[in-house]
C-alpha positions as CSV (number, residue, x, y, z in Angstrom):
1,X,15.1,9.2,20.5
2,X,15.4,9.3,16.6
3,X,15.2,6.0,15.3
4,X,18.0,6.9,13.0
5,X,20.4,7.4,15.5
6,X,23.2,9.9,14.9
7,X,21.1,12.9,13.7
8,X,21.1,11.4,10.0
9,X,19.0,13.8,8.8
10,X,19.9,13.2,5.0
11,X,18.3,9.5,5.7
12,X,15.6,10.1,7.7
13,X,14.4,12.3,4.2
14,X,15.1,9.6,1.8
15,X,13.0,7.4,3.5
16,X,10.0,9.7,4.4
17,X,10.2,10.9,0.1
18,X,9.9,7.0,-0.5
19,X,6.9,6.5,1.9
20,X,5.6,9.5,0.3
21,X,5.9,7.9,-3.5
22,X,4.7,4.9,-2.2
23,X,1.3,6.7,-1.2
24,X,1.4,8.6,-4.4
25,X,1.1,5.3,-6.5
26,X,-1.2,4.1,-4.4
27,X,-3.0,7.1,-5.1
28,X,-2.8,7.0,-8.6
29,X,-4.0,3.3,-8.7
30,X,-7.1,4.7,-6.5
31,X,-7.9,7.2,-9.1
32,X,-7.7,4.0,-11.7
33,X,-9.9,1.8,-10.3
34,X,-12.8,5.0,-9.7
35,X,-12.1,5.5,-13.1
36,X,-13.0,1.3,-13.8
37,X,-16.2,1.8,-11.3
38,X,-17.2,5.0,-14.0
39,X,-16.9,2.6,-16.6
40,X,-14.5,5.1,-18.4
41,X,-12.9,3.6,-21.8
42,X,-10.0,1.0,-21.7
43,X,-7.8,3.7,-23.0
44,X,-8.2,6.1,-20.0
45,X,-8.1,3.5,-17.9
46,X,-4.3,2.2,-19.8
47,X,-3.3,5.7,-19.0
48,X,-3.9,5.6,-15.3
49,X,-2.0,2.3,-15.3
50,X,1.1,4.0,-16.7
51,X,0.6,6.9,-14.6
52,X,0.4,4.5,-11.8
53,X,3.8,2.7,-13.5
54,X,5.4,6.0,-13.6
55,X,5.0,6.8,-9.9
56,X,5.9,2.9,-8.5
57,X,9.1,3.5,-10.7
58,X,9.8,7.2,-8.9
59,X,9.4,5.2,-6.1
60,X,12.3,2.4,-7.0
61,X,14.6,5.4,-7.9
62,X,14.3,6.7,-4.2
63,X,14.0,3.0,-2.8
64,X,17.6,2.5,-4.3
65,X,19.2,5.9,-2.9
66,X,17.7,5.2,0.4
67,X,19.2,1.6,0.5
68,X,22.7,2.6,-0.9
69,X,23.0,5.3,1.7
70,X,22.0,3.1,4.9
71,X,24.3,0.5,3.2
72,X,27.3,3.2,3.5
73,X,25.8,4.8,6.9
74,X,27.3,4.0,10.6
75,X,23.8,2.3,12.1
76,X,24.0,-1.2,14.6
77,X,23.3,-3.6,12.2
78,X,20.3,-4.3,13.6
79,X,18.8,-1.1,12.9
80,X,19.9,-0.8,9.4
81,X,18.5,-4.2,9.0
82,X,15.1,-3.1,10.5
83,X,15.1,-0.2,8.0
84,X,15.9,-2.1,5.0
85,X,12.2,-4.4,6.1
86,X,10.9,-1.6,6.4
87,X,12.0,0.0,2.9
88,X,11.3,-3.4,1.4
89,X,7.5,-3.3,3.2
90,X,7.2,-0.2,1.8
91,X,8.2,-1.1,-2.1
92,X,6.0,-4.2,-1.8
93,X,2.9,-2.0,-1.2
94,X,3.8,0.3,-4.2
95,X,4.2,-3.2,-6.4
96,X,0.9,-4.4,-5.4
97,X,-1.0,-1.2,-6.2
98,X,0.7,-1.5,-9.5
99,X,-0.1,-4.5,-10.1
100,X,-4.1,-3.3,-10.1
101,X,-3.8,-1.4,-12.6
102,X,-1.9,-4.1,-15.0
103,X,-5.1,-5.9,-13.9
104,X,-7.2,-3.0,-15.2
105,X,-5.5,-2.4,-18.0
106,X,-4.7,-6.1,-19.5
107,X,-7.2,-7.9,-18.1
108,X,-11.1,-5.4,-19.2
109,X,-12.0,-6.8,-16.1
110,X,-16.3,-5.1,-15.5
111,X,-17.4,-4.1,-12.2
112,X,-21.1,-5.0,-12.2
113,X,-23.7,-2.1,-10.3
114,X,-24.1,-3.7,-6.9
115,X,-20.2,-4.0,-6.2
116,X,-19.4,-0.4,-7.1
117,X,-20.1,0.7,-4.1
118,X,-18.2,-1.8,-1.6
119,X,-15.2,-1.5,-3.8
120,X,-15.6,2.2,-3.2
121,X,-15.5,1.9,0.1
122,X,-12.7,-0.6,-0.3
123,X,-10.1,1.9,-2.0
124,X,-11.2,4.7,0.5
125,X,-10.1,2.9,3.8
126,X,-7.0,1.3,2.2
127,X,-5.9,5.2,1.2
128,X,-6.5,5.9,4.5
129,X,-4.5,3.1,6.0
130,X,-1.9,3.8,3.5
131,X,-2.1,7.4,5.0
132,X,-1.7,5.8,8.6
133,X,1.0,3.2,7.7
134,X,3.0,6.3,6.3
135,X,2.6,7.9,9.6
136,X,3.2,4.6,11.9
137,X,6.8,4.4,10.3
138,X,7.3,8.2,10.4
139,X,6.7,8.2,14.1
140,X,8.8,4.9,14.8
141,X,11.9,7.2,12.6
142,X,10.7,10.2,15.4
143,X,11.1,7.7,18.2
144,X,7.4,9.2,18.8
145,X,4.9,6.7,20.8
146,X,2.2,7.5,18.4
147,X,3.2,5.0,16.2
148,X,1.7,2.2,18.5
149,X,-1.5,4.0,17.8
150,X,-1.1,4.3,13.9
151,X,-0.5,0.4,14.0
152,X,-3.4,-0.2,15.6
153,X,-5.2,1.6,13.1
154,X,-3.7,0.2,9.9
155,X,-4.6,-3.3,11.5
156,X,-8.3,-2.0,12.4
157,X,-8.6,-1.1,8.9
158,X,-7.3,-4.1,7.2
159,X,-10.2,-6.0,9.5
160,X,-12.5,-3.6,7.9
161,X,-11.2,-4.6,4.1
162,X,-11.6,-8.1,4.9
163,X,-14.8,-7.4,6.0
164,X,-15.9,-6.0,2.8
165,X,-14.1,-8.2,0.7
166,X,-16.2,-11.4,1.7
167,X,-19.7,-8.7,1.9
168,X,-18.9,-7.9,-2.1
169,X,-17.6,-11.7,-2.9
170,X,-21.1,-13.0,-1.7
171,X,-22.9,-10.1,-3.6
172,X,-21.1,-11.5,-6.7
173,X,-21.5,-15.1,-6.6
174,X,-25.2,-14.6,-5.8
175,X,-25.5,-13.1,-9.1
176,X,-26.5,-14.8,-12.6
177,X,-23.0,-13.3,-13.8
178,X,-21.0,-15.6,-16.7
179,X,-18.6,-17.9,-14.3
180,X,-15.3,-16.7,-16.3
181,X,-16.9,-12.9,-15.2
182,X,-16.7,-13.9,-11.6
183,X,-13.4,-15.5,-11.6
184,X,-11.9,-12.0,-13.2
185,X,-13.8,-9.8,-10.4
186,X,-12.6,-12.3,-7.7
187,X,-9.4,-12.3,-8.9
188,X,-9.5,-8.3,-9.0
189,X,-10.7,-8.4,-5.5
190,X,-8.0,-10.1,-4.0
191,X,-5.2,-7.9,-5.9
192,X,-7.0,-4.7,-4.2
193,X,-7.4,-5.8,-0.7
194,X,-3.6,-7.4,-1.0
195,X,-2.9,-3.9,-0.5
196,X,-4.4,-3.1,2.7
197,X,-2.5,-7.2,3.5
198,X,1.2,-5.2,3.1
199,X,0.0,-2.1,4.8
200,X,-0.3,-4.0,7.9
201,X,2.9,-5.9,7.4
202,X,4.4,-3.4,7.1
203,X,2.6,-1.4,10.6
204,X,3.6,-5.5,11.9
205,X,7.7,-4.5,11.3
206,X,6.8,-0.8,12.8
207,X,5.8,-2.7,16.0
208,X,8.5,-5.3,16.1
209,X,11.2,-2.5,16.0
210,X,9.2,-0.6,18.9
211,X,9.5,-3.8,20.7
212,X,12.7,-4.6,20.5
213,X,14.2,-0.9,21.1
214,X,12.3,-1.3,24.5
215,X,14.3,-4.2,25.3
């Protein structure tokens, strides 16, 4: 049975569009940060922040639609409590990719050789769970099983970020790098991986509603 009990078609849309903003921003900060590892000029990478800016705000626009029509909509309060977490999961992961870039762009933060690659590999498992987390709350709206499997998935790969979080954190302070240079590469570190962090918060809400509908 359809999470959004009733049929409510017209919902079920405006929350799937936000999910689907939300993956578009993260996608836009992924493209940023490549951009960072390519060493491109501050200026390109100040346009893929506002890029970034500009989809995080299409985002909001649908985010506030979404919550105005479950506030006027017939769902147990329960439920429309559930899917206002679930919208608020969702707009927290769209504010922390933006928040990247800001980083990027403000901050001329450098990525030195040996990272590149581990924060590669960082930003192409957190699109992925992004991709999964999208799915986990699409199937918990479809009253589909399959979202227990997506959860597990977004929590498998937020093991795997932390994993190469503390592999490129012990590359970095092993180098001969300018202490103040560290402390801006840590600090952009833990902005990027607080990304995969919310995806699985947000697959941890998916789960809690699956539980307590099979109560």
């Amino acid at each position: 049975m359809s999470f959004t009990t009733g049929g409510d078609q017209a919902l079920t849309g405006l929350l799937l569009d936000h999910l689907g903003k939300v993956r578009a921003t993260v996608e836009a900060m992924a493209e940023g940060v490549r951009a960072l590892l390519a060493a491109k000029p501050q200026d390109e990478l100040a346009e893929l922040a506002r890029e970034t800016h500009l989809r995080e705000g299409q985002a909001d626009d649908v985010r506030r639609e979404a919550e105005q029509a479950l506030v006027r909509g017939a769902l147990f309060a329960g439920r429309r409590r559930t899917l206002l977490n679930l919208i608020d999961g969702a707009d927290r992961l769209a504010n922390a990719a933006e928040a990247v870039m800001d980083y990027v762009a403000l901050q001329g933060v450098k990525i030195p050789e040996l990272l590149r690659p581990l924060v590669e590999e960082i930003v192409e498992v957190t699109l992925a769970q992004v991709g999964d987390v999208e799915g986990c709350v699409a199937a918990l709206l479809a009253g589909s099983a399959e979202a227990d499997r997506l959860a597990e998935a977004v929590e498998h790969a937020e093991g795997r970020v932390d994993d190469l979080e503390r592999r490129a954190l012990t590359r970095l302070f092993a180098t001969d790098l300018p202490l103040a240079e560290k402390l801006l590469i840590r600090d952009f570190l833990a902005m990027l991986v607080e990304i995969s962090d919310r995806a699985e918060d947000l697959s941890d809400l998916v789960l809690t509603a699956q539980a307590a509908r099979a109560e």
